[in-house]
C-alpha positions in Angstrom: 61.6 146.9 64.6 64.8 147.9 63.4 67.6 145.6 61.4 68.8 143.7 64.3 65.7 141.2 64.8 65.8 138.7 66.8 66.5 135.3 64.7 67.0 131.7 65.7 69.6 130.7 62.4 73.3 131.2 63.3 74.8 134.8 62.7 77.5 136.1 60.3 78.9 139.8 59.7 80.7 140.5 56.3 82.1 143.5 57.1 84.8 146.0 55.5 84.6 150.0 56.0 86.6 150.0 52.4 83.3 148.6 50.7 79.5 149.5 50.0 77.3 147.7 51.5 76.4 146.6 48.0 79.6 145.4 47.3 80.1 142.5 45.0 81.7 140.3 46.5 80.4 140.7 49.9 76.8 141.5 49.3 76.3 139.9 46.0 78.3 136.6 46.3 79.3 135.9 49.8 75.9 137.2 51.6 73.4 135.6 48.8 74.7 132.9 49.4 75.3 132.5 53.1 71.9 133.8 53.7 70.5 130.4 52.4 71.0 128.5 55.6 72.4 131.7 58.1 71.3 135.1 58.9 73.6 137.4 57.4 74.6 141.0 57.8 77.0 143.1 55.4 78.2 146.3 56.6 80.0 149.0 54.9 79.9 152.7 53.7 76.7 153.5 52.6 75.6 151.8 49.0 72.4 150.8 47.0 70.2 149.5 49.7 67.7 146.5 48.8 64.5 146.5 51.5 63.4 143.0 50.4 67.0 141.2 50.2 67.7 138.2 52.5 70.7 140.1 53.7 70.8 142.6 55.9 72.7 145.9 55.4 74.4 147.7 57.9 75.6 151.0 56.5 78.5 152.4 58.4 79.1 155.5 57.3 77.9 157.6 54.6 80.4 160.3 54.3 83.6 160.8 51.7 85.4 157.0 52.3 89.0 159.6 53.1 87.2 161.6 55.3 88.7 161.7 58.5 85.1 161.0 60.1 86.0 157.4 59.1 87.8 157.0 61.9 84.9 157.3 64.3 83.4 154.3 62.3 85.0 152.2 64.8 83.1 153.6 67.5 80.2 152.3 65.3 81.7 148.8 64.4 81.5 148.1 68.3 77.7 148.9 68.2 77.0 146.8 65.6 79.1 143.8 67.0 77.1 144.4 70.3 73.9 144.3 69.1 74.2 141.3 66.4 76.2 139.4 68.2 77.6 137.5 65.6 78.7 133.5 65.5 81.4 134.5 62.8 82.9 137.4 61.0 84.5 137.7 57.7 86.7 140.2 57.6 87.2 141.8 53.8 90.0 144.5 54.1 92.9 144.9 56.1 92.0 147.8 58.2 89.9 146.0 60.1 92.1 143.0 61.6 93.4 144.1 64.4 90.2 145.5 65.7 88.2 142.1 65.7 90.9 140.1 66.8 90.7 142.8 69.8 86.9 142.0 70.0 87.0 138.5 69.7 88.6 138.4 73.1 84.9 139.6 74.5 82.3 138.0 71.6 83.9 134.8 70.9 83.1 134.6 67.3 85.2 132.6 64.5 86.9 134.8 62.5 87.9 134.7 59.0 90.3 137.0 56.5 89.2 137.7 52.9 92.4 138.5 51.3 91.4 140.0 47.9 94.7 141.6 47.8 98.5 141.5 48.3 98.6 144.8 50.1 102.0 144.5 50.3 103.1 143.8 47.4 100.0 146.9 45.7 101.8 149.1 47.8 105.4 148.5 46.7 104.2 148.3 43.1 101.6 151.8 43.4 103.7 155.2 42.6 101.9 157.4 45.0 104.3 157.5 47.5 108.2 157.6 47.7 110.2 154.6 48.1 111.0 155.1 52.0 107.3 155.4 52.3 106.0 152.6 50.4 108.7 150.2 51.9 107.3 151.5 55.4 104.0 151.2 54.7 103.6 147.6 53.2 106.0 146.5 56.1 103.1 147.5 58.5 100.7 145.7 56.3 102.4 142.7 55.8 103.2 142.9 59.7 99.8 143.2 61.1 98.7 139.8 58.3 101.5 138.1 60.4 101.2 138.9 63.9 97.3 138.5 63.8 97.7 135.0 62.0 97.0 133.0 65.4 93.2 134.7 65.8 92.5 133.7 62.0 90.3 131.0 61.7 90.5 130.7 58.3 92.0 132.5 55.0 90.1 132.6 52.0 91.9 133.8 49.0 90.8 135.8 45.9 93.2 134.5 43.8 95.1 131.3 43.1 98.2 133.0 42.8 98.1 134.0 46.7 98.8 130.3 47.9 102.3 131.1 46.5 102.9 134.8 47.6 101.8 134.7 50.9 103.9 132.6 53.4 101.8 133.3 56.6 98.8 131.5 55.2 100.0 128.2 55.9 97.3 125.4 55.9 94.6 127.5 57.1 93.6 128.9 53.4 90.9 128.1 50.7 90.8 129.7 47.6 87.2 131.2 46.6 87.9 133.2 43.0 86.1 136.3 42.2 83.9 134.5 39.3 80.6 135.6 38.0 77.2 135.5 39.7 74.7 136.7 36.8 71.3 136.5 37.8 69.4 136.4 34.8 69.9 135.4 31.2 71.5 138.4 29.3 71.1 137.8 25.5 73.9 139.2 23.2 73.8 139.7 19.6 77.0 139.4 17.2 78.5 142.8 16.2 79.6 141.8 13.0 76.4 143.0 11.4 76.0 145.9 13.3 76.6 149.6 12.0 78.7 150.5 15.4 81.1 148.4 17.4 80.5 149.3 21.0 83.4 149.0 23.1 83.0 149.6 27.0 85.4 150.3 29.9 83.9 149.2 33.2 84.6 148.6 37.0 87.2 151.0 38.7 88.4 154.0 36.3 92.5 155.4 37.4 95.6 155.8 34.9 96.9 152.2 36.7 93.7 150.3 35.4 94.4 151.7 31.8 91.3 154.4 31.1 93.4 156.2 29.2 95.0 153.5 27.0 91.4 152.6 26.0 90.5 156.2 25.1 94.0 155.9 22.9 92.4 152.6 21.2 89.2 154.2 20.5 90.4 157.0 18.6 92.8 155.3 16.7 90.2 152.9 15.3 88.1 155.6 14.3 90.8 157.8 12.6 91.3 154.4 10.6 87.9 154.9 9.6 85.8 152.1 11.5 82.5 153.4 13.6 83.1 152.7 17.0 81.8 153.8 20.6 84.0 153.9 23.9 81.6 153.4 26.7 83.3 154.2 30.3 81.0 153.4 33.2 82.4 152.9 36.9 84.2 154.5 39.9 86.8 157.4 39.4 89.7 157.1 41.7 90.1 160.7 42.1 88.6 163.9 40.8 91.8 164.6 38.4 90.5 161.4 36.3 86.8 162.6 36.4 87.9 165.8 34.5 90.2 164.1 32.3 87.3 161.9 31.2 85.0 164.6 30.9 87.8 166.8 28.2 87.8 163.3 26.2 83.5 163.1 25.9 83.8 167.1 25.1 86.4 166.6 22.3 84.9 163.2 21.1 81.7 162.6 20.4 82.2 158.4 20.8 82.9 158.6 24.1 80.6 158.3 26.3 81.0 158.4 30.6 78.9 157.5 33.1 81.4 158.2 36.4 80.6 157.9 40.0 82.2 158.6 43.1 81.4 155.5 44.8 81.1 152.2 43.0 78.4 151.5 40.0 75.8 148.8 41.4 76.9 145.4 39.9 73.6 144.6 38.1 73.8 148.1 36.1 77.8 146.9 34.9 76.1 143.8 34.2 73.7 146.1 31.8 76.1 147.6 29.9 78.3 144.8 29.7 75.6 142.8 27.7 74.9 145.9 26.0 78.3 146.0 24.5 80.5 143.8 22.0 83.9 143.9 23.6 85.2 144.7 26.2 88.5 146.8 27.2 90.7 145.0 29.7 93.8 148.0 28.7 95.3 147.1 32.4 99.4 147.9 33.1 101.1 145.1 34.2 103.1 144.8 37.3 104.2 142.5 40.0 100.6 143.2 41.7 98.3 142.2 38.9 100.2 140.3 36.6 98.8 136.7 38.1 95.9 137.7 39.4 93.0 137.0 37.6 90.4 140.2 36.9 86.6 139.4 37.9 85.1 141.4 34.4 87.3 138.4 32.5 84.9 136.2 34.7 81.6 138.2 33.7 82.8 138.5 30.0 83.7 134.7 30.2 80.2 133.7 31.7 78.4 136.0 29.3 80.1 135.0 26.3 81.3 138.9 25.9 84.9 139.4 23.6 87.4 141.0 25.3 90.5 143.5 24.0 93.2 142.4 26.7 96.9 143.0 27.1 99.0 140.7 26.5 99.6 138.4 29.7 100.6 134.9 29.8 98.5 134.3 32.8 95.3 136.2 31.0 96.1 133.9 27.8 95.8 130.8 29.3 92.1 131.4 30.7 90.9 132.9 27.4 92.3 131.4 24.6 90.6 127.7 25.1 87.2 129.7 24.6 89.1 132.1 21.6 87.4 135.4 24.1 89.4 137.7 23.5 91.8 139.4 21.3 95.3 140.4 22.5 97.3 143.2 22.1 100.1 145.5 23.7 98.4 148.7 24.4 102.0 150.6 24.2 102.4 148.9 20.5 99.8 147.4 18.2 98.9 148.0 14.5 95.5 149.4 14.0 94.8 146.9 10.9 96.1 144.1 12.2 93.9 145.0 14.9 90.7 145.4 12.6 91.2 142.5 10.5 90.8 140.5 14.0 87.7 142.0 14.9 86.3 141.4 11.8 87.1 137.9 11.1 87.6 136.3 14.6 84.8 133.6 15.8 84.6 134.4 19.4 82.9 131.9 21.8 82.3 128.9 19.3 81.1 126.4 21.9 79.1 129.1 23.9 79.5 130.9 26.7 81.8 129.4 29.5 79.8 128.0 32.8 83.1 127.3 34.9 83.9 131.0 35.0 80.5 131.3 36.8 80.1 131.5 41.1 78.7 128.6 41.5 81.3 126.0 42.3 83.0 129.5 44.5 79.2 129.3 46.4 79.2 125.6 47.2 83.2 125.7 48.3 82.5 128.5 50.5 79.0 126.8 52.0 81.4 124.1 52.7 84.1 126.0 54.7 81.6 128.1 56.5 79.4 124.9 57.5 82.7 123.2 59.3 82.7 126.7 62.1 78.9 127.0 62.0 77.6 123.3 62.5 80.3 122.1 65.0 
């Protein structure tokens, strides 16, 4: 019997060919808790597969995400539809838009956008490309949001700050943030005591999330004499960043790297997050990021981790009621000023913080799915 059994419960496909089939959000969060009352599917490039989960994985592909075979995965995509048949899709990239609004037309499913990002605006902001072809290029993205609008369903957003940047939304929108789903208790022990102060750098690893910045950190805290230990775990953009990373673990001996080509399995960043006693958050702000709210503040939040942040006003405002995290301007700081914090700062004095965890996002997103699924 293969993955597509035969069930009675009302179908739903999470599906993006830019994610794992492991994906957080999708897998994690959206399928775990979907699968409670429908029988769910998540399918994407080919991730950490789990035989006895409740939700069913559908790998895609399993090549290079930029090979050009990716193409051909929509060949696939049409398969799968076929076969599950599903009552309603979620749709978690872009790519995919126009393709099932083209299919609903024949399967008659509800369909609904995850917009975890402004692609727009990422693109106009990224410095990959030349002007003329960034302006191009988020002119077809924001085009193809807008002329598929009247198939959508239903938005949901990532972040609060989309209800304001994106006009084509309208009232069709609910907001579902990014927060934490931790499945177990991780106990974490103060670092005040300790010998070594571990530091770690987790999630997707480029120049625009700030790896470098935190290497930066790390070395000048230990040329001021303090004992401390950069961990970098996660996803290297590209392979330039992988041997940068690797020249920085050769030439230091506290830094450490664990770096994969395809995302790190959310349980094992979970790991080494309560494994560590702050975390870097070394980000460069722009337009893109700026109000948008970053889901390891969430984990470090729920798991009453500190965090070394730049400075944002946005970023602030979450963290400073619970005195997480210390900030600083990665460009320009003072290395005692900086110690002195560390040393002396009472982090999380009332506890870890249970509103930055998933569980009000699960209940809001039962909600919105139960008015397509029950009608």
């Amino acid at each position: 019997m293969d993955f597509y059994t035969l069930s009675l419960l009302k179908k739903i496909l999470l599906i993006s060919v830019l994610k794992p089939v492991d994906d957080t959000r999708s897998y994690w969060k959206f399928g775990k808790s979907l699968s409670k009352k429908f029988d769910v599917y998540v399918a994407g490039f080919q991730g950490k597969t789990y035989k006895s989960s409740s939700v069913t994985q559908v790998p895609l592909f399993s090549f290079k995400r930029a090979s050009f075979l990716r193409f051909f995965t929509f060949i696939k995509v049409f398969k799968v539809i076929k076969k599950i048949k599903p009552d309603l899709v979620i749709i978690h990239a872009i790519e995919l838009l126009p393709v099932f609004v083209f299919l609903k037309i024949f399967f008659r499913y509800k369909l609904i956008y995850d917009i975890q990002e402004n692609y727009s605006q990422n693109i106009k902001s990224q410095s990959v490309y030349p002007n003329w072809i960034k302006a191009i290029l988020s002119f077809l993205a924001r085009s193809i949001e807008v002329t598929t609008r009247k198939w959508i369903n239903a938005y949901i957003l990532a972040e609060k700050c989309y209800t304001q940047e994106l006009n084509f939304i309208k009232h069709k929108s609910i907001v579902i943030e990014n927060k934490a789903i931790i499945s177990e208790k991780f106990s974490t022990n103060s670092y005040k005591k300790k010998e070594k102060v571990k530091l770690l750098f987790s999630g997707s690893i480029s120049k625009h999330y700030g790896i470098e910045r935190a290497i930066k950190l790390t070395v000048d805290l230990n040329k001021a004499g303090e004992k401390v230990e950069l961990k970098i775990i996660g996803k290297a953009s590209d392979n330039q960043i992988d041997h940068l990373i690797k020249s920085y673990t050769n030439q230091y001996p506290f830094i450490k790297a664990k770096i994969s080509s395809n995302p790190i399995p959310y349980q094992t960043i979970l790991e080494e997050l309560a494994n560590s006693d702050f975390s870097i958050l070394s980000y460069h702000i722009n337009p893109s990021n700026k109000d948008r709210t970053p889901t390891k503040m969430y984990e470090c939040l729920a798991m009453g981790i500190p965090m070394i942040i730049q400075k944002n006003s946005t970023w602030e405002k979450i963290c400073k009621p619970h005195q997480a995290a210390i900030f600083i301007d990665f460009d320009d700081y003072n290395v005692e000023s900086l110690i002195n914090e560390v040393k002396n700062k009472d982090f999380y004095p009332e506890g870890i913080v249970e509103s930055a965890e998933w569980s009000d996002e699960e209940n809001k997103l039962i909600r919105l799915i139960n008015k397509f699924m029950l009608k």
